[in-house]
TORTORZA-865526 format. One line per field, with one value per residue: z, y, x of N, C-alpha, C, O, CB in turn; residue in one letter. Coordinates in pm, 1 decimal, decimal comma, padded with zeros to 6 digits, m for minus. Atoms other than C-alpha are relative to their C-alpha. Glycine has a CB too. Layout:
! TORTORZA-865526
nw = [Z ...]
nv = [Y ...]
nu = [X ...]
caw = [Z ...]
cav = [Y ...]
cau = [X ...]
cw = [Z ...]
cv = [Y ...]
cu = [X ...]
ow = [Z ...]
ov = [Y ...]
ou = [X ...]
cbw = [Z ...]
cbv = [Y ...]
cbu = [X ...]
aa = [a ...]
***
This chain:
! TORTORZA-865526
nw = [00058,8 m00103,5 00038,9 m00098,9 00014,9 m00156,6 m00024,6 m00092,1 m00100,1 m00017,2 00031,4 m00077,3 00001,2 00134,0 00031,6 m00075,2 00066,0 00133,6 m00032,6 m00021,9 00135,0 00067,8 m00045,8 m00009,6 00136,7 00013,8 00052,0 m00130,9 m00017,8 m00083,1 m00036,7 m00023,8 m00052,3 m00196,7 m00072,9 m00065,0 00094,4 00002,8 00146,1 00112,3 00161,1 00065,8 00090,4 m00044,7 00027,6 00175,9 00038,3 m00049,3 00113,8 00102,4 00012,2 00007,3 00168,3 00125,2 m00026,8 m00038,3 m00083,2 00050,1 00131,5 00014,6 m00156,1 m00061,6 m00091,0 m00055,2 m00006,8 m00009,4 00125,5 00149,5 00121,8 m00032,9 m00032,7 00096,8 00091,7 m00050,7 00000,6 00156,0 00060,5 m00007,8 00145,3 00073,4 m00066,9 00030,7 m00123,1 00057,7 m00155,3 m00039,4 m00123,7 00025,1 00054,6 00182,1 00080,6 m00012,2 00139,6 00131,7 00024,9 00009,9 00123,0 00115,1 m00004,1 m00083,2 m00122,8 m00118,2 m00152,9 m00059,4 m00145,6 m00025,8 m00073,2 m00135,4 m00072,5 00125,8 m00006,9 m00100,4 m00016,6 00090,7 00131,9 00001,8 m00023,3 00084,2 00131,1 m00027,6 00029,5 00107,7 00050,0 m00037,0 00075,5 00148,9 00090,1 00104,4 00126,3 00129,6 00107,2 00005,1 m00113,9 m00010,8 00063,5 m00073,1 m00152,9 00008,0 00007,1 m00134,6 m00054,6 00042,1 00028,8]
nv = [m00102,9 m00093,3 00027,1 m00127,5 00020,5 m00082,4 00014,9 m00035,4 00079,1 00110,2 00185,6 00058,8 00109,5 00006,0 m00070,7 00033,6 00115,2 m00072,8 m00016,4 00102,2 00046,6 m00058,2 00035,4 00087,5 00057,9 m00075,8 m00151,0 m00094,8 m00114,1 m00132,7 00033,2 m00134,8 m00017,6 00027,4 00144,0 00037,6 00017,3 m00099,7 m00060,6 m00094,7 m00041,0 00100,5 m00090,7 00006,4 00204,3 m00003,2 m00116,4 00030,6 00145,8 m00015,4 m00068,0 00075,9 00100,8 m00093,6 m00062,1 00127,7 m00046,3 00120,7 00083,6 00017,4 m00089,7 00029,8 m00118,9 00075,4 m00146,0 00139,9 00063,3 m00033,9 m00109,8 m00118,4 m00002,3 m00009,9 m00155,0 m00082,5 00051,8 00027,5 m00119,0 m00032,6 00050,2 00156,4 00088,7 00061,8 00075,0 00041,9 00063,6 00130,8 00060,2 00138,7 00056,1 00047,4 m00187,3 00011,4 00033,2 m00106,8 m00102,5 00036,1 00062,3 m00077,0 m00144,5 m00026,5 m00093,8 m00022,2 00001,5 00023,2 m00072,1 00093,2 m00007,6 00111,2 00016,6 00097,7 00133,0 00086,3 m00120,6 00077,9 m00012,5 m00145,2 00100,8 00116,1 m00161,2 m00025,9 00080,8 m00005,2 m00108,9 m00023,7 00112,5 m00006,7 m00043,9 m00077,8 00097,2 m00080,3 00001,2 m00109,2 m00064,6 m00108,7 m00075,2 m00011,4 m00006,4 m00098,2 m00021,7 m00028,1 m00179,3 m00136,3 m00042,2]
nu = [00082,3 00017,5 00107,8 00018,9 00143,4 00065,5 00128,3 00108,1 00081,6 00055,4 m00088,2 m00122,3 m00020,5 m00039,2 m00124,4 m00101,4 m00050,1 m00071,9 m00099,8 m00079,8 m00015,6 m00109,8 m00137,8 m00009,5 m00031,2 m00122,3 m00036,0 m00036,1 00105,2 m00004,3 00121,6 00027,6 00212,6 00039,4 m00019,7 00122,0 00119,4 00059,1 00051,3 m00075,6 00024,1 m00132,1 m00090,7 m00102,7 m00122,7 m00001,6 m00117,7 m00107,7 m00051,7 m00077,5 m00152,3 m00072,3 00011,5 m00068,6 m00116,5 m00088,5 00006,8 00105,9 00058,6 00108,2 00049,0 00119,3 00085,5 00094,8 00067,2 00180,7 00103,1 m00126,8 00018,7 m00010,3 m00170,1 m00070,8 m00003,1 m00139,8 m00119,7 m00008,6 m00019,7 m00107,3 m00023,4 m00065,7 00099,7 00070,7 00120,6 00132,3 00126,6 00079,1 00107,9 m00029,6 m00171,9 00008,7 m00054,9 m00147,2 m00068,3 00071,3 m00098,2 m00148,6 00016,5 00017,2 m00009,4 m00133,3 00030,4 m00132,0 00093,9 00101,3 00077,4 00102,7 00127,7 00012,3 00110,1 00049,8 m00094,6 m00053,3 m00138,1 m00105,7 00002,6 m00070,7 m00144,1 m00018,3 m00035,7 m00106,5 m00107,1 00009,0 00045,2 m00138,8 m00098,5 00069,2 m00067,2 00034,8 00044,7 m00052,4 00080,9 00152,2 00060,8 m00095,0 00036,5 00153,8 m00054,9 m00077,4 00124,1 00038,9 m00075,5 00050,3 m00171,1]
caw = [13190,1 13363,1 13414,7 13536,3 13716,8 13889,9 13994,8 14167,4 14467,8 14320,1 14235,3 14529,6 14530,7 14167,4 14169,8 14441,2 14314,1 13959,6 14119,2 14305,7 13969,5 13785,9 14060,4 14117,3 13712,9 13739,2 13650,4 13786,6 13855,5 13940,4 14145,7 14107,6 14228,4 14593,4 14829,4 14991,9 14900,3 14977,4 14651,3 14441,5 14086,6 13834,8 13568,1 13811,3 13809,4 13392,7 13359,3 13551,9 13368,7 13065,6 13120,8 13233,5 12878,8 12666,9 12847,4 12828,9 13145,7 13126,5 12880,2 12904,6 13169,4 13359,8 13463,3 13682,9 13747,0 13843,3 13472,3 13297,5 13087,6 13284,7 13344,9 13011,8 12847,2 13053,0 12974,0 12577,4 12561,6 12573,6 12202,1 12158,4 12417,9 12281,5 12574,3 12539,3 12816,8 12823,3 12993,7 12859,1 12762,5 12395,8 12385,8 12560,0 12305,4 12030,8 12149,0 12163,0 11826,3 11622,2 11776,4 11934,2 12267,5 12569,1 12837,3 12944,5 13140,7 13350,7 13461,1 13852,7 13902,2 13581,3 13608,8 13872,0 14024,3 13825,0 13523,1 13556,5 13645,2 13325,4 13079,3 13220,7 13155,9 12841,2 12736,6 12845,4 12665,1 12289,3 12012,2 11800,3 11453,3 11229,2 10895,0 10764,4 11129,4 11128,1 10897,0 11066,8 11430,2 11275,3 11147,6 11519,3 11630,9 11532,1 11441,7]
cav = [07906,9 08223,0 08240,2 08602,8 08556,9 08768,0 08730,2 08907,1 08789,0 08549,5 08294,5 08305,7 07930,0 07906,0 08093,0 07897,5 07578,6 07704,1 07790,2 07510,2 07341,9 07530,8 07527,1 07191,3 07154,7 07373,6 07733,4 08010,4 08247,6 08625,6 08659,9 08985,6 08837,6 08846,0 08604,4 08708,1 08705,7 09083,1 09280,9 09426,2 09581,9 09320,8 09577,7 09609,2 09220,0 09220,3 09542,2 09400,0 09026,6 09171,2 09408,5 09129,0 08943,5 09235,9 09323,4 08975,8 08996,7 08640,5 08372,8 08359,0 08515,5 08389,0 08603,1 08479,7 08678,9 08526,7 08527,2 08600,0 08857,7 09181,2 09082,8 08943,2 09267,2 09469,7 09227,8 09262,6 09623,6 09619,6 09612,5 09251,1 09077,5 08811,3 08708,1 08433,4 08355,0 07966,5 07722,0 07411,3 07263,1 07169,7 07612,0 07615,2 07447,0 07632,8 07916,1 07821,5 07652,6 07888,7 08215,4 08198,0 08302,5 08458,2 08493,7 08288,3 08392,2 08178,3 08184,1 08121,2 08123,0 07867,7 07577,8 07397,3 07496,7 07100,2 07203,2 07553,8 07317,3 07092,1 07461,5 07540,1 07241,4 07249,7 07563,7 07604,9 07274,9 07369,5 07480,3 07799,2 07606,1 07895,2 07846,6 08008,2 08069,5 08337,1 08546,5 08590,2 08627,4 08913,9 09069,1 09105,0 09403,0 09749,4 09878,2]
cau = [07360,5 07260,7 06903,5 06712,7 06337,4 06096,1 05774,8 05477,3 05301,4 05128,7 05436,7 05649,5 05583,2 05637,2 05960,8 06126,5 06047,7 06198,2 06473,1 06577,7 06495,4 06759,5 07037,6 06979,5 07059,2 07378,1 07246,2 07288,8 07005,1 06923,4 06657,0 06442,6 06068,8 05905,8 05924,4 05610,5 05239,7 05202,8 05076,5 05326,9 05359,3 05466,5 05621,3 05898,1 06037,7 05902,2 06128,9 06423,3 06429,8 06417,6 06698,7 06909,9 06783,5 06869,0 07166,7 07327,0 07352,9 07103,6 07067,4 06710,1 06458,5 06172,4 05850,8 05562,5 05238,8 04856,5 04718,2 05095,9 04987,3 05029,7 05455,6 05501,2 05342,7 05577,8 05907,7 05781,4 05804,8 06152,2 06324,4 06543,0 06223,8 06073,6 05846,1 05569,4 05282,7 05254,0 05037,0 05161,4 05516,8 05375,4 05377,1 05688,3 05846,7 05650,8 05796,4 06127,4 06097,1 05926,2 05966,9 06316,4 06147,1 06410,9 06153,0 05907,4 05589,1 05392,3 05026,7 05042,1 04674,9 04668,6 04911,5 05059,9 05415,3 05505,5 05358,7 05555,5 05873,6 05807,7 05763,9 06064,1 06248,9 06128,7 06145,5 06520,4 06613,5 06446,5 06660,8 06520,3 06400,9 06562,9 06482,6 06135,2 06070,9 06405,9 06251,2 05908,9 06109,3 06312,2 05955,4 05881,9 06109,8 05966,1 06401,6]
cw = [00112,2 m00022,7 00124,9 00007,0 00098,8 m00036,9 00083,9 00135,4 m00038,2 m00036,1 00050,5 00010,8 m00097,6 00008,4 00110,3 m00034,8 m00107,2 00022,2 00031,0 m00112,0 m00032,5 00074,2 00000,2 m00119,8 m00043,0 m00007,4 00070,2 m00031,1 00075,1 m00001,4 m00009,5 00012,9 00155,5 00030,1 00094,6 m00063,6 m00013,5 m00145,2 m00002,7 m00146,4 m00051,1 m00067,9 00065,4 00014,4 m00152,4 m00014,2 00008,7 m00049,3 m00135,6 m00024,9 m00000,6 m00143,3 m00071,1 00023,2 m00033,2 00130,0 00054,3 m00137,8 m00065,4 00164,7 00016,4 00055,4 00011,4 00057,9 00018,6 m00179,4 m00098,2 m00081,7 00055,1 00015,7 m00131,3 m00162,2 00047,3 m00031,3 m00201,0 m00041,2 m00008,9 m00126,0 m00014,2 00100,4 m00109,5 00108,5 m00037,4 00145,9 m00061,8 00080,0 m00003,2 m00060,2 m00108,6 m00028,8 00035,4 m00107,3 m00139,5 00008,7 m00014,9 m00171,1 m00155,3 00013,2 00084,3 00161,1 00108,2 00104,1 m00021,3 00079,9 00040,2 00087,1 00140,7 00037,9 m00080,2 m00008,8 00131,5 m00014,6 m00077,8 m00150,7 m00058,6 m00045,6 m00142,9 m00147,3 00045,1 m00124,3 m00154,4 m00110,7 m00055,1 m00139,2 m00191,6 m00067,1 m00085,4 m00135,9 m00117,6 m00119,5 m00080,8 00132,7 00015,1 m00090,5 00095,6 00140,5 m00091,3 m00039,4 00146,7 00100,8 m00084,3 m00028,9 m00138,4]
cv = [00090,0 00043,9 00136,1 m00058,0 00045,8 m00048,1 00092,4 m00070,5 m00082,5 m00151,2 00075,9 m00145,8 m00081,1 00007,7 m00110,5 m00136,8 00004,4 m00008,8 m00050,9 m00118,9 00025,5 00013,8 m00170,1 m00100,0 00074,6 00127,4 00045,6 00127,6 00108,4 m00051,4 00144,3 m00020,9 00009,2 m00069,2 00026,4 00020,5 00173,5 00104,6 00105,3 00045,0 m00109,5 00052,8 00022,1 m00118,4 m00037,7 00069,5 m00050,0 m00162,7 00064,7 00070,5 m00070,6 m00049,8 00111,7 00073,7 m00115,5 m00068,3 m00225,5 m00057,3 00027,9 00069,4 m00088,5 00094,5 m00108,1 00109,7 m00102,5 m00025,8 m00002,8 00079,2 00149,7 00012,9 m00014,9 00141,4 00073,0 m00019,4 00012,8 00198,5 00041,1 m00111,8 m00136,2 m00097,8 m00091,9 m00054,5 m00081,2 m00073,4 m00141,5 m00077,5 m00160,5 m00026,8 00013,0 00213,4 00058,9 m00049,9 00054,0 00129,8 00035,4 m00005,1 00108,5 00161,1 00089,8 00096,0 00014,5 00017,6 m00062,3 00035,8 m00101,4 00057,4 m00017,0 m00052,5 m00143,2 m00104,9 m00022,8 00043,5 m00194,6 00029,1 00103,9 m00053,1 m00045,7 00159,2 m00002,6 m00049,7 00006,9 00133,4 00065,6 m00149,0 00011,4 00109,8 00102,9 m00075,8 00038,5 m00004,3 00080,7 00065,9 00177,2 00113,8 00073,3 00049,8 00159,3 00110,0 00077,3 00180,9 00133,8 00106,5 00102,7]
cu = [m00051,6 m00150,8 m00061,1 m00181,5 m00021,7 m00132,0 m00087,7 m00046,2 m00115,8 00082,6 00133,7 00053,2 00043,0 00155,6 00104,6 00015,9 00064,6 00112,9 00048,5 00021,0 00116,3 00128,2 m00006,1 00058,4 00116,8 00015,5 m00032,2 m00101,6 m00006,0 m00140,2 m00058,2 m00152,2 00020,2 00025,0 m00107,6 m00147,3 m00057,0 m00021,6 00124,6 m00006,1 00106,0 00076,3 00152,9 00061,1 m00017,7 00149,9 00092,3 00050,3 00036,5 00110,1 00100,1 00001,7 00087,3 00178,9 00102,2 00027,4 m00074,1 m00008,3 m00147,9 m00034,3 m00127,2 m00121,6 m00120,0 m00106,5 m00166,3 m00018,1 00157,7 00057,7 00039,8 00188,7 m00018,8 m00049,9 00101,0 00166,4 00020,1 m00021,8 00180,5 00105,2 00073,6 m00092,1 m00031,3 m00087,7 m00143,3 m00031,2 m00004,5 m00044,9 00031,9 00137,8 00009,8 00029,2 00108,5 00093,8 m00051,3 00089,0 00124,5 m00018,2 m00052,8 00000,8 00158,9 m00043,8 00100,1 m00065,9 m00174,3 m00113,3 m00082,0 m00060,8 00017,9 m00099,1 m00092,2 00070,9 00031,5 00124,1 00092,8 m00019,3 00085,2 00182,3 00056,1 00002,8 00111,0 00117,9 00010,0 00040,1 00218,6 00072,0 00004,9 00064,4 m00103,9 00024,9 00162,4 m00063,6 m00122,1 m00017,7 00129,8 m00037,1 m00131,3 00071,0 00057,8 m00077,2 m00029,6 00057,0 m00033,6 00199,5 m00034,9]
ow = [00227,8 m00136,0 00243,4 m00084,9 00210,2 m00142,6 00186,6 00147,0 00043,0 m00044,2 m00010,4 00023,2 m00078,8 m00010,4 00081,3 m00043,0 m00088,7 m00045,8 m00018,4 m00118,9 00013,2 00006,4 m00072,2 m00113,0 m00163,5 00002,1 00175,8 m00124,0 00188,4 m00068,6 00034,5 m00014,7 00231,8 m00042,3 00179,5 m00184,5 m00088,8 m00197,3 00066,7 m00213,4 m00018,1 m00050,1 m00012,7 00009,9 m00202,3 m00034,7 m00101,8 m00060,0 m00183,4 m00120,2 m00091,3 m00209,8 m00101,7 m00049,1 m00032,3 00119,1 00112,3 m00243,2 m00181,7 00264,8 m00079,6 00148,0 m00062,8 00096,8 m00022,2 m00225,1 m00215,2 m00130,4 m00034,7 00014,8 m00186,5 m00271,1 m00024,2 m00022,4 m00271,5 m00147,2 m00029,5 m00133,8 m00114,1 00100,3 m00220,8 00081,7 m00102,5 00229,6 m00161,2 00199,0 00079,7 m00140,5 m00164,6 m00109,9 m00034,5 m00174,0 m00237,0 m00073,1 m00059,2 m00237,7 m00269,0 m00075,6 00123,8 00204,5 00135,2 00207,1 m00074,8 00192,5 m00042,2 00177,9 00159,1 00113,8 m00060,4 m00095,6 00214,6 m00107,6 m00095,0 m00238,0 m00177,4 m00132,8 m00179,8 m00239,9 00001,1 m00215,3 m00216,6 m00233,7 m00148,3 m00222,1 m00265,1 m00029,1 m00138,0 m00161,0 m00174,9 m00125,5 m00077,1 00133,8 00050,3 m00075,5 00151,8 00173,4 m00065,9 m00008,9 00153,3 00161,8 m00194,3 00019,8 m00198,0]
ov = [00049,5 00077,7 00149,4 m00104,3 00043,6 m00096,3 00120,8 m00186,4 m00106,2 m00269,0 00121,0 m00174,4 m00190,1 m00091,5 m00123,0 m00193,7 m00077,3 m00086,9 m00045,3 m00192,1 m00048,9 00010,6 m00214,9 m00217,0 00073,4 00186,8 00011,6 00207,9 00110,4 m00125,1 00230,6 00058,6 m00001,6 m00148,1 m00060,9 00042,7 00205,4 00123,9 00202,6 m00007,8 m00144,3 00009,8 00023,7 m00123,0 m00101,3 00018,5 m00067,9 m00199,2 00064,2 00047,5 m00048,5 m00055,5 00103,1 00136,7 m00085,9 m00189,4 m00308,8 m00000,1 00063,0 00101,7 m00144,1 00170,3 m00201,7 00221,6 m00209,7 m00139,9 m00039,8 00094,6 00219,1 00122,9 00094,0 00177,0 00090,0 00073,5 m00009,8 00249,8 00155,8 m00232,1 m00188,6 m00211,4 m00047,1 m00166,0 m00030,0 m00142,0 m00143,3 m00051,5 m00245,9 00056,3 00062,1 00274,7 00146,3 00024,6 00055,3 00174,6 00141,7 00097,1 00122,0 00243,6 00202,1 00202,0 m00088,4 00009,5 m00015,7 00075,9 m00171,2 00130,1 m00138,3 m00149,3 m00200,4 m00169,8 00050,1 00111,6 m00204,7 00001,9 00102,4 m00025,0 m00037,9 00181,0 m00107,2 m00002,2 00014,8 00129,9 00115,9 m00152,8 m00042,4 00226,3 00040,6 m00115,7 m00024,9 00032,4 00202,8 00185,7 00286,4 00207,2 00182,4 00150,5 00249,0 00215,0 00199,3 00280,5 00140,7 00219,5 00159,3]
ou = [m00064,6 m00185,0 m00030,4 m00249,0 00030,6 m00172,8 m00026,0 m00006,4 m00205,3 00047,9 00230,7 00172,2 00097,0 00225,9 00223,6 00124,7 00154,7 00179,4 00161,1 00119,7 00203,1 00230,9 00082,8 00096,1 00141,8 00122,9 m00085,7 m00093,0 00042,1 m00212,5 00017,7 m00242,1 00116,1 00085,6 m00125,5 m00153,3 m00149,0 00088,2 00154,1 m00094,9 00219,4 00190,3 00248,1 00184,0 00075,2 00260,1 00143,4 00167,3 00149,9 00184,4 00180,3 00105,2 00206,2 00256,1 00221,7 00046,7 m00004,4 m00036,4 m00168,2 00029,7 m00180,4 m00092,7 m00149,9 m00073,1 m00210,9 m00011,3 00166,7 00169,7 00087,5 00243,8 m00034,8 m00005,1 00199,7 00246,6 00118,5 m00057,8 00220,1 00130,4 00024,3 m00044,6 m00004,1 m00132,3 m00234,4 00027,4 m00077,1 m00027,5 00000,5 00180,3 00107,9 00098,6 00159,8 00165,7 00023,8 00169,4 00168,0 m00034,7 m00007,5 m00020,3 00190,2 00001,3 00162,0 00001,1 m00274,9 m00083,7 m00141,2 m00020,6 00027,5 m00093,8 m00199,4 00012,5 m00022,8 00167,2 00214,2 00063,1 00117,5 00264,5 00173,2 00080,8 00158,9 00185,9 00116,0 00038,6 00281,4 00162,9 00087,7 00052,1 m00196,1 00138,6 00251,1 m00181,0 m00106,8 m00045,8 00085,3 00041,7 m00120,9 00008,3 m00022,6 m00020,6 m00044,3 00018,0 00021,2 00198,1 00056,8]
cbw = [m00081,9 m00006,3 00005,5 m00088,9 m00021,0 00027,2 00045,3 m00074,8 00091,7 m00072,6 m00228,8 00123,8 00034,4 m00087,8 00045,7 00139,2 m00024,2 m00036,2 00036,0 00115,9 m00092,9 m00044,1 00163,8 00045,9 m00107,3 m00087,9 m00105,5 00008,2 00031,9 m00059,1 00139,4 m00116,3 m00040,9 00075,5 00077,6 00118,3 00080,2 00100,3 m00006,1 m00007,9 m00053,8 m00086,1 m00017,5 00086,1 00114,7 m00090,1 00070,3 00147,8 m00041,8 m00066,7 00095,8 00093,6 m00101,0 m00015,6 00148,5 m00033,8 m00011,0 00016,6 00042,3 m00050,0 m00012,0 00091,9 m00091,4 00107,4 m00187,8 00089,8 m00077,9 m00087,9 m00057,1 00139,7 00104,0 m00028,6 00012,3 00141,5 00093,3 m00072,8 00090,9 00162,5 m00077,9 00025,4 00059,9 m00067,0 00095,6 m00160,5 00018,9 m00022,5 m00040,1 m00088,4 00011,6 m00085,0 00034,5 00101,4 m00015,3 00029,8 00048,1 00095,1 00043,8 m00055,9 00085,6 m00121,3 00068,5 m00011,1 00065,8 00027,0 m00019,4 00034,9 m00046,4 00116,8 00001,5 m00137,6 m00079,1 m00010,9 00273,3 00020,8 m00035,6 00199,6 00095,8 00012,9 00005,9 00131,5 00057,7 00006,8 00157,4 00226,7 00051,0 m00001,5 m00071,9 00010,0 m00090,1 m00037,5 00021,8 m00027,5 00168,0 m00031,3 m00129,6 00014,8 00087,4 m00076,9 m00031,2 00072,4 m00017,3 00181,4 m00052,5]
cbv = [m00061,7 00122,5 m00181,3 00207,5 m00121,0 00207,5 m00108,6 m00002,3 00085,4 00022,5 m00096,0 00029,3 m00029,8 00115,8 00199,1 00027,4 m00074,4 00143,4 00045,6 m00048,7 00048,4 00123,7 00073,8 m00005,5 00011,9 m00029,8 00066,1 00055,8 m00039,2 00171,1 m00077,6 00107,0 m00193,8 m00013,8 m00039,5 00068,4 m00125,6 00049,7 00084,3 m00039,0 00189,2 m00108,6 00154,6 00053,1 m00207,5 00117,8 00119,7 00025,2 m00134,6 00025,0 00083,3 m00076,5 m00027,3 00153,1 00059,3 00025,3 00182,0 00045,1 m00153,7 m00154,2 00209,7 m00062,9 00184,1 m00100,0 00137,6 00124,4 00139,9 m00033,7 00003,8 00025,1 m00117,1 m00166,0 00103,4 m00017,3 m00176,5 m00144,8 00108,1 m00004,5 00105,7 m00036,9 00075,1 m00066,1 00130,3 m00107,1 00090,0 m00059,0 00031,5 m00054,6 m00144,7 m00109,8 00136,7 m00078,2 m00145,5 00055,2 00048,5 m00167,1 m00116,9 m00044,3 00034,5 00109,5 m00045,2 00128,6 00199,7 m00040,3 00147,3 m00127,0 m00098,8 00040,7 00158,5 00055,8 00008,0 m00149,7 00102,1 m00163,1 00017,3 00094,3 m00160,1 m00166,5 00187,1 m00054,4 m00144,3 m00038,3 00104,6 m00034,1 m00177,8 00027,3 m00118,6 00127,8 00074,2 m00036,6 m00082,5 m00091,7 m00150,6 m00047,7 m00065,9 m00176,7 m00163,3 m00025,1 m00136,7 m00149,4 00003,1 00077,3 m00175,5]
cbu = [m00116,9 00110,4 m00039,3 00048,7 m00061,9 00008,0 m00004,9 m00102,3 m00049,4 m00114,4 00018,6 m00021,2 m00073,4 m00067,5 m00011,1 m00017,7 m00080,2 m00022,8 00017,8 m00047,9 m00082,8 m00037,5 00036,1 m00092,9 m00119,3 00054,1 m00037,7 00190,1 m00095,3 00054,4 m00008,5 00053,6 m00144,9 m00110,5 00159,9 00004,3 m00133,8 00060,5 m00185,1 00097,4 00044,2 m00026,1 m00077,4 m00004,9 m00096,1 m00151,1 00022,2 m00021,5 m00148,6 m00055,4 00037,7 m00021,1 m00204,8 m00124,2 00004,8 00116,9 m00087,7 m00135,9 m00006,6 m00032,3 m00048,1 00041,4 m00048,9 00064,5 00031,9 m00240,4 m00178,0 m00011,9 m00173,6 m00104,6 00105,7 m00003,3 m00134,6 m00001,2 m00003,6 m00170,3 m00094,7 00022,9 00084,6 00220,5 m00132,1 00056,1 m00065,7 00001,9 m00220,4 00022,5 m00195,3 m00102,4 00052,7 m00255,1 m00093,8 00022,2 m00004,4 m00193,8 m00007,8 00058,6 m00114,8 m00124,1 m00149,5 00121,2 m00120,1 00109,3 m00014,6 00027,0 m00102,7 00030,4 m00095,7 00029,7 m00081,0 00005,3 00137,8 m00018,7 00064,1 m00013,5 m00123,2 m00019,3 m00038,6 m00168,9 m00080,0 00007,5 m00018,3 m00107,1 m00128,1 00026,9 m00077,3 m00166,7 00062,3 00074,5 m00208,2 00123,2 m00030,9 m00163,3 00007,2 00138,4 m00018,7 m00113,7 00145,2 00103,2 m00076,2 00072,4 00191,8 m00139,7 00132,7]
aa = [x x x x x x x x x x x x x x x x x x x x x x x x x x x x x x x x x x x x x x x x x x x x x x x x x x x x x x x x x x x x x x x x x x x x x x x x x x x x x x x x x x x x x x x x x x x x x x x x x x x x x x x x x x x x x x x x x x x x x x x x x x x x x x x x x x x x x x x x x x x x x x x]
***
């Protein structure tokens, strides 16, 4: 699986553990975050995951950001996004599950880089429900 993730300067440490995560599990990742702590704009690594997402380009995308919210607003303005900020696995799999989510965002300044690891894992492994939830997901796009 081909897996796109950027981050801000606040999850360089995030992102690299992630990453060796995900090669270490066979897939194959674009990288479009920092690698240092100096302040950048997150809208530019949001923008550029979700392009990969919507392009195909990526299975699924990753974004990382101190609170979450300022990348995965940026990665959810862009029409086939689904992007959801979680903090815990149990909403990792929620979002998977009931909202067919394609990008992840994680808190850096709010989890741990194993709890980030364990969304991940999770997040990547969890089947979209379908069912009632496919109705409500298709709801979501302004088309």
């Amino acid at each position: 699986m081909t897996i796109s993730i950027g981050n801000d300067h606040a999850g360089p440490d995030y992102k690299k553990a992630i990453v060796d995560y995900l090669e270490n599990n066979g897939h194959q990742v674009i990288n479009h975050g920092t690698d240092t702590f100096e302040s950048v704009d997150y809208p530019d690594f949001g923008h550029a995951v979700a392009y990969d997402v919507e392009s195909k380009k990526a299975h699924f995308g990753i974004v990382i950001c101190g609170s979450g919210n300022g990348i995965v607003m940026s990665a959810n303005k862009h029409q086939d996004i689904r992007a959801a900020l979680c903090w815990t696995k149990e909403i990792a799999e929620l979002a998977r599950q009931h909202n067919d989510a394609n990008i992840i965002s994680i808190p850096a300044r709010y989890t741990s880089i194993q709890q980030a690891v364990e969304m991940v894992d999770t997040f990547l492994s969890t089947e979209f429900e379908g069912g009632r939830h496919a109705n409500r997901v298709n709801k979501i796009a302004c088309k």
